[in-house]
C-alpha positions as CSV (number, residue, x, y, z in Angstrom):
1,X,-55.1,-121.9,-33.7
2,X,-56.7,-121.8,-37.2
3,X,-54.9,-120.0,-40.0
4,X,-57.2,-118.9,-43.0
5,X,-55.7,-116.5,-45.8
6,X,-57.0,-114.8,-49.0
7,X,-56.6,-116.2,-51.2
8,X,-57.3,-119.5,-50.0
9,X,-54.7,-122.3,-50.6
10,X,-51.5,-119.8,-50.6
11,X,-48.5,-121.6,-50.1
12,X,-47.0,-118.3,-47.4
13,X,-46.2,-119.7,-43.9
14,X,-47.4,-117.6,-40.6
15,X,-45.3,-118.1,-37.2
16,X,-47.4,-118.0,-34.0
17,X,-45.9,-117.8,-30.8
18,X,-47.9,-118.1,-27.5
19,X,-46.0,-117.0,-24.5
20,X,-43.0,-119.2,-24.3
21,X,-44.0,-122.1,-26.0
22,X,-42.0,-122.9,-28.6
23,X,-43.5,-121.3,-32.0
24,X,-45.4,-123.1,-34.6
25,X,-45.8,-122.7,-38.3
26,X,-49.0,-122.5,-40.4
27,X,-50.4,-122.5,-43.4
28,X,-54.2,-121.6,-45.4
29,X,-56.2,-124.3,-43.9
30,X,-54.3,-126.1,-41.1
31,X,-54.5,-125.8,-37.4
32,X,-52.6,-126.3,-34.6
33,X,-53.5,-127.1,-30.8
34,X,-51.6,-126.5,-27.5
35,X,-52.4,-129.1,-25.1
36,X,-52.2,-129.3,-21.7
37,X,-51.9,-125.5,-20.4
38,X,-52.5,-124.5,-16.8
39,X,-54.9,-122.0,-16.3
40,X,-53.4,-118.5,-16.4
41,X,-53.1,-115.5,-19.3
42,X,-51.7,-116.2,-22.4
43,X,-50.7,-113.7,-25.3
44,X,-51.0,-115.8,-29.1
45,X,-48.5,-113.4,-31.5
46,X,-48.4,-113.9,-35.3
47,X,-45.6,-112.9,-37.3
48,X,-47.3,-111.1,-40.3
49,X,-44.7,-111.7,-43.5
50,X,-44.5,-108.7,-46.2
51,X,-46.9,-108.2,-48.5
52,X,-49.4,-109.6,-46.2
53,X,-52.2,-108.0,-43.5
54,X,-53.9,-109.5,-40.7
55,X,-57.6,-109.0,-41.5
56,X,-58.7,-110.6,-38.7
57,X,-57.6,-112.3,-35.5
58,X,-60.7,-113.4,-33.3
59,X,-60.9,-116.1,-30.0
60,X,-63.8,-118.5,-29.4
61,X,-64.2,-117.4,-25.5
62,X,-64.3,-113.6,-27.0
63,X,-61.1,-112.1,-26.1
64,X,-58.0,-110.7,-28.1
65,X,-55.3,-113.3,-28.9
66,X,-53.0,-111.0,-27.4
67,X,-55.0,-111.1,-24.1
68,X,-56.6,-115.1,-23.1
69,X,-57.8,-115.6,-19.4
70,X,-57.6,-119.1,-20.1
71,X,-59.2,-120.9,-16.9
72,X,-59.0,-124.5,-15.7
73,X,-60.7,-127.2,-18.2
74,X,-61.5,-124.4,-21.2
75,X,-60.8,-124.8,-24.3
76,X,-60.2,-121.9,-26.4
77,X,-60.0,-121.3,-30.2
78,X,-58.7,-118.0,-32.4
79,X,-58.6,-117.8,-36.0
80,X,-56.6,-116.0,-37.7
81,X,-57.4,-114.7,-41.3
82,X,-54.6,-112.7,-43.4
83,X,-55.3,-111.1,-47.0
84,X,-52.3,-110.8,-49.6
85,X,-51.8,-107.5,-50.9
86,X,-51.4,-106.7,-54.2
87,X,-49.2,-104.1,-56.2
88,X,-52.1,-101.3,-56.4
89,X,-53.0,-102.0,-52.1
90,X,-49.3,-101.5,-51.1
91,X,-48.6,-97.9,-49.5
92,X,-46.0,-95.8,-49.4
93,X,-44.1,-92.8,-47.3
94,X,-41.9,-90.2,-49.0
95,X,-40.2,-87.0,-48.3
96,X,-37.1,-84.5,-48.4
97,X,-34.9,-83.4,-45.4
98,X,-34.2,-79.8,-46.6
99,X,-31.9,-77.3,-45.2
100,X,-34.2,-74.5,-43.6
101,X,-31.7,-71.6,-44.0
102,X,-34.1,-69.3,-42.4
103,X,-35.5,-71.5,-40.3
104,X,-39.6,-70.7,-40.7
105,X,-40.0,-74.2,-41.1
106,X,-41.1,-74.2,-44.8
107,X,-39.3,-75.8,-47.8
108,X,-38.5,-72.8,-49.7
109,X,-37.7,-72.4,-53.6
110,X,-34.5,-71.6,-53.0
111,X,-33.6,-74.4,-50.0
112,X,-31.6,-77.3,-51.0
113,X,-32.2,-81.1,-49.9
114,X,-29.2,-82.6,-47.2
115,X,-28.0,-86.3,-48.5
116,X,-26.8,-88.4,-46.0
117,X,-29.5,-88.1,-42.8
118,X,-31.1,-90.8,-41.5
119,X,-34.9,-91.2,-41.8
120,X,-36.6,-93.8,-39.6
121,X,-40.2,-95.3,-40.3
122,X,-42.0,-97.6,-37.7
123,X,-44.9,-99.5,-37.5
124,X,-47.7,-101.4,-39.3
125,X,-46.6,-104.5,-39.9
126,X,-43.2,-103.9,-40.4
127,X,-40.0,-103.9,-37.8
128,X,-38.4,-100.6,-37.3
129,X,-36.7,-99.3,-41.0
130,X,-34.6,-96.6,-41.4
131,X,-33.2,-95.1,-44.4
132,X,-30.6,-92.9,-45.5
133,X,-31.6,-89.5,-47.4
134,X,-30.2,-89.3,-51.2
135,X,-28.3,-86.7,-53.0
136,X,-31.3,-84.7,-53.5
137,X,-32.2,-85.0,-49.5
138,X,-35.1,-87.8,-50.6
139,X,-36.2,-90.5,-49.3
140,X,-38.7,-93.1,-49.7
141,X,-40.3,-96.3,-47.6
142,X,-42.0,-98.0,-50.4
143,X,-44.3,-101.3,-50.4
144,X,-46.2,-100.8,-46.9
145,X,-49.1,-102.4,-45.8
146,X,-51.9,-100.2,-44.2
147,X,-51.8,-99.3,-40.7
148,X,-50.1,-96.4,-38.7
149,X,-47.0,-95.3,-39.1
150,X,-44.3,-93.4,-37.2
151,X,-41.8,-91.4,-39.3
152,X,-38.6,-89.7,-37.3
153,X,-35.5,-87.8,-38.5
154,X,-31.8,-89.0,-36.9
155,X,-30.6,-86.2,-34.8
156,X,-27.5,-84.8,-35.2
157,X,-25.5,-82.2,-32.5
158,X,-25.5,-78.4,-33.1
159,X,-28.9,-79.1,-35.5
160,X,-32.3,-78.3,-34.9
161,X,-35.5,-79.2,-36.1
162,X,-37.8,-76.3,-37.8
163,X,-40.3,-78.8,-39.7
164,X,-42.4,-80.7,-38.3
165,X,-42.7,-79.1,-35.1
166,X,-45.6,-78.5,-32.3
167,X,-45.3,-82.2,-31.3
168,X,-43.0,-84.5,-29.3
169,X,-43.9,-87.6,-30.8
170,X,-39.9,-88.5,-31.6
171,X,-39.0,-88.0,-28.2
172,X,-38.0,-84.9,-26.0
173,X,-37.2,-82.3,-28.6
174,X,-38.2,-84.5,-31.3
175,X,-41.0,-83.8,-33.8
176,X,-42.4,-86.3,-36.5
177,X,-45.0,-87.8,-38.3
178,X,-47.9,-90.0,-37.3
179,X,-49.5,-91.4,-40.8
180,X,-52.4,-93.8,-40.7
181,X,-52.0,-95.4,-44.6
182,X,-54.9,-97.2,-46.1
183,X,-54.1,-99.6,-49.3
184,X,-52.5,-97.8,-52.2
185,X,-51.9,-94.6,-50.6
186,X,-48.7,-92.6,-51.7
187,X,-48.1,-90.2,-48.5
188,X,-45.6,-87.5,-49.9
189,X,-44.4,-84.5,-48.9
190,X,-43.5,-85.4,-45.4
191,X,-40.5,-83.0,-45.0
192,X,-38.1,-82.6,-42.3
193,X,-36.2,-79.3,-42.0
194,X,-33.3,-78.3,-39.7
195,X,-30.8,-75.7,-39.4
196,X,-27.5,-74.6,-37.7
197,X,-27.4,-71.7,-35.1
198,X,-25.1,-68.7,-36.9
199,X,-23.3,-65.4,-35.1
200,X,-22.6,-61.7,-35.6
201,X,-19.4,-59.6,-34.5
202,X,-17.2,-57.5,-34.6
203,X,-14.8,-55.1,-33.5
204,X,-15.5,-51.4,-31.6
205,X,-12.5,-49.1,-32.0
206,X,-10.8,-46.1,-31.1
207,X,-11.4,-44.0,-35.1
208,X,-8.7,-41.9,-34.0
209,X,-8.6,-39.4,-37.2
210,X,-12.4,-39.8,-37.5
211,X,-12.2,-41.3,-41.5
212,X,-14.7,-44.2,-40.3
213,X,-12.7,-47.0,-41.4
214,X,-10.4,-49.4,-39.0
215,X,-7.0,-48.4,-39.7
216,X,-3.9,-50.9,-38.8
217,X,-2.6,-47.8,-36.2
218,X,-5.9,-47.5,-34.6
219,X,-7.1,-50.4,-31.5
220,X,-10.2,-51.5,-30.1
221,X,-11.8,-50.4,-27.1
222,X,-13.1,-52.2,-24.4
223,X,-16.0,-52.8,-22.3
224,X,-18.1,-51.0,-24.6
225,X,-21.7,-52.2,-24.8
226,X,-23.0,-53.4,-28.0
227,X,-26.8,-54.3,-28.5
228,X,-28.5,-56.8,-30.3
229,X,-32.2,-55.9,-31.2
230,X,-35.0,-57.8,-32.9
231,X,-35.8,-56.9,-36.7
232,X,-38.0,-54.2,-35.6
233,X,-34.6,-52.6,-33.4
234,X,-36.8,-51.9,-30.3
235,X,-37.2,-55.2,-29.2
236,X,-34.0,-55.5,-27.0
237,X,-32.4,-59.0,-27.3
238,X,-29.4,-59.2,-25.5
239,X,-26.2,-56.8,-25.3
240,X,-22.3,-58.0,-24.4
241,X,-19.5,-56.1,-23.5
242,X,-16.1,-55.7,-25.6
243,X,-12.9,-57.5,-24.8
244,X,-9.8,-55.8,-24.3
245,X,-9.2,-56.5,-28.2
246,X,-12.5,-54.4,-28.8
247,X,-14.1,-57.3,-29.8
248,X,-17.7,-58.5,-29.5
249,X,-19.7,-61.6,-30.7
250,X,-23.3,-62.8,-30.4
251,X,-23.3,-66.5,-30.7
252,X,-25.7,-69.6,-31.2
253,X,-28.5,-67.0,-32.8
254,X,-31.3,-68.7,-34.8
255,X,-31.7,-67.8,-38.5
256,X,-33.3,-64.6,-38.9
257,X,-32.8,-60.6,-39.5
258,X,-31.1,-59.2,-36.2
259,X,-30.4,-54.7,-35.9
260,X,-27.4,-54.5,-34.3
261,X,-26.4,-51.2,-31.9
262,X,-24.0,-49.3,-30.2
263,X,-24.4,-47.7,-26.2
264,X,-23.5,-44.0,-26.8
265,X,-21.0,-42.9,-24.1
266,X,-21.0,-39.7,-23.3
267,X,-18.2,-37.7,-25.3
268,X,-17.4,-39.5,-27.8
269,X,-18.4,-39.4,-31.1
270,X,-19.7,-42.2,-33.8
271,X,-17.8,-42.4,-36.9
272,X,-19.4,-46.1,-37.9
273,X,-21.7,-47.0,-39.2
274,X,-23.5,-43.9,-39.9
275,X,-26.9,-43.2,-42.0
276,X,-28.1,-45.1,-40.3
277,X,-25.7,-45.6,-37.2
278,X,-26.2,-49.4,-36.6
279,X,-26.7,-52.7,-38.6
280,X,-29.1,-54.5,-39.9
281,X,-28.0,-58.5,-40.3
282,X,-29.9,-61.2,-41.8
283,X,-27.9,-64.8,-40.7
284,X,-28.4,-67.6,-42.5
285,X,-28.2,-71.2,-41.4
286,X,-24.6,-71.8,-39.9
287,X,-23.0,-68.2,-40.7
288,X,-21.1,-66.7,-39.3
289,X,-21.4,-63.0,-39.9
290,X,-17.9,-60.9,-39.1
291,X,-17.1,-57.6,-39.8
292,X,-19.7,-55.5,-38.5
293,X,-17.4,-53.2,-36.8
294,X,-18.3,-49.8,-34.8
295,X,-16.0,-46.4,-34.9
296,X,-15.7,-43.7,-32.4
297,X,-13.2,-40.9,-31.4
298,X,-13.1,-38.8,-28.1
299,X,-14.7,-34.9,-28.7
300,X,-11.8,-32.4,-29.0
301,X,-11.8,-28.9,-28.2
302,X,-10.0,-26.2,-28.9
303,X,-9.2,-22.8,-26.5
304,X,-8.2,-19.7,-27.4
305,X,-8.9,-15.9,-26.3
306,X,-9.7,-12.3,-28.2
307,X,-7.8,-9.4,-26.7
308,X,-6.9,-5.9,-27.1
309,X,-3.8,-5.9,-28.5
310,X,-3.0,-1.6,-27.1
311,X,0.3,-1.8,-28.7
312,X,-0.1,-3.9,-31.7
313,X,2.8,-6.4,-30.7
314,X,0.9,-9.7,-31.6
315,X,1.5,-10.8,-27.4
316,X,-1.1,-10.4,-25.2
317,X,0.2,-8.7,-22.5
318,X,-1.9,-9.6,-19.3
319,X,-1.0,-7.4,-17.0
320,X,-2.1,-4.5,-19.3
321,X,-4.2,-6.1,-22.0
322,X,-8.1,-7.0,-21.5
323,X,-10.0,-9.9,-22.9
């Protein structure tokens, strides 16, 4: 093994390892030889320090140091060469975790950061780092040396990721980053954004004096079907039936703008909403969106009957007296 660096002479140590033989430390300038290996495949490792890059890591017989078919009687030698980086060829990776209240994946004007998440960068030359989101939902992974770069969000339970999405590269369900940094390149804006399912509900009752509000004497009926309908309200969603309280809920529903209906029965009569005679919600990230209540009483009739009254009494005499 030959160690070379630039620039020449630097005092930095490099530790190689090859296979299980115990590792060995170099600096610009001096070698090192393993004696007396049996034939067989050998894989030569060096530790890269910060602030340095391996610019080049060749073997004599023409193969990779990670991959020597070293047969009986050969002698093979790679040289390593490593260049110190400098202020001005250091990289770096930075970013926000927002909360995505409406969940279209973009870091709106009026979305706040989230302080406290975990950010996690590997790759390059470095091990695995992971960092923890400021105040102002930023983070950074300064001083990096070029090379590719994996950037992943921690996950937390009843969250989801809206930004970045369309890849897997974090794991089932997981979206990140893949960067490939060349020296002094500032990668910024690599946002994550995530949000928290919200609900609708409410309560159908029986409007007995038809005012259209929920009074305390009136109760709710049940197994009435209520509707939940895309923005548009034709695209059907989903629909639930009320409990025996009258109430109904719609649970675990993304961010978004949701029309919300009754199913007429036949005979009775809607009292609210009216003009128009359903709701249209917009939920937020992790609301929960109560109150959205429905009125109806039974139709009433009322009988009576027109007769000749012959005598003028006021009683309709049936026997004598015609419709």
């Amino acid at each position: 093994v030959i160690k070379q660096t630039n620039p020449q002479d630097a005092a930095q140590t490099f530790t190689f390892t090859l296979n299980d033989e115990t590792p060995q430390s170099l600096s610009d300038g001096e070698s090192y030889v393993y004696e007396n290996l049996p034939e067989g495949s050998y894989s030569l490792i060096e530790n890269v320090p910060d602030g340095w890059v391996q610019a080049g890591a060749t073997c004599s017989d023409g193969s990779t140091p990670s991959g020597i078919a070293l047969a009986e009687g050969e002698n093979v030698t790679c040289t390593f060469t490593n260049t110190e980086l400098t202020d001005s060829e250091f990289a770096s990776v930075r970013g926000t975790k927002f909360l995505d209240s409406n969940a279209n994946g973009e870091f709106d004007e009026n979305e706040t950061g989230i302080s406290g998440w975990f950010v996690t960068l590997a790759g390059g030359e470095s091990q695995e780092v992971t960092v923890e989101t400021d105040e102002a939902g930023n983070y950074s992974f300064p001083d990096l040396t070029p090379g590719t770069y994996l950037v992943c969000e921690g996950t937390r339970e009843g969250w989801y990721e809206s930004s970045p999405s369309g890849n897997t590269l974090c794991g089932i369900g997981g979206a990140g980053y893949e960067l490939t940094l060349v020296a002094g390149q500032n990668s910024t804006g690599i946002n994550f954004g995530n949000y928290q399912n919200g609900s609708i509900s409410g309560t159908k009752f029986n409007d007995a004096n038809g005012n259209g509000e929920f009074d305390e004497t009136e109760s709710g009926l049940w197994e009435w079907t209520i509707e939940l309908y895309e923005e548009d309200g034709e695209t059907f969603i989903d629909s639930i039936e009320t409990d025996e309280d009258g109430f109904y809920e719609f649970a675990e529903l993304t961010p978004g703008t949701y029309v919300v209906k009754e199913f007429a029965e036949e005979g009775w009569i809607q009292t609210l909403p009216t003009n128009p005679n359903f709701y249209t919600v917009t939920v937020s990230s992790g609301e929960q969106v109560s109150g959205k209540d429905f009125g109806n009483f039974e139709g009433i009739s009322i009988v009576g009957y027109v007769w000749n009254d012959t005598n003028a009494d006021g009683v309709w005499q049936k026997d004598g007296e015609t419709p």
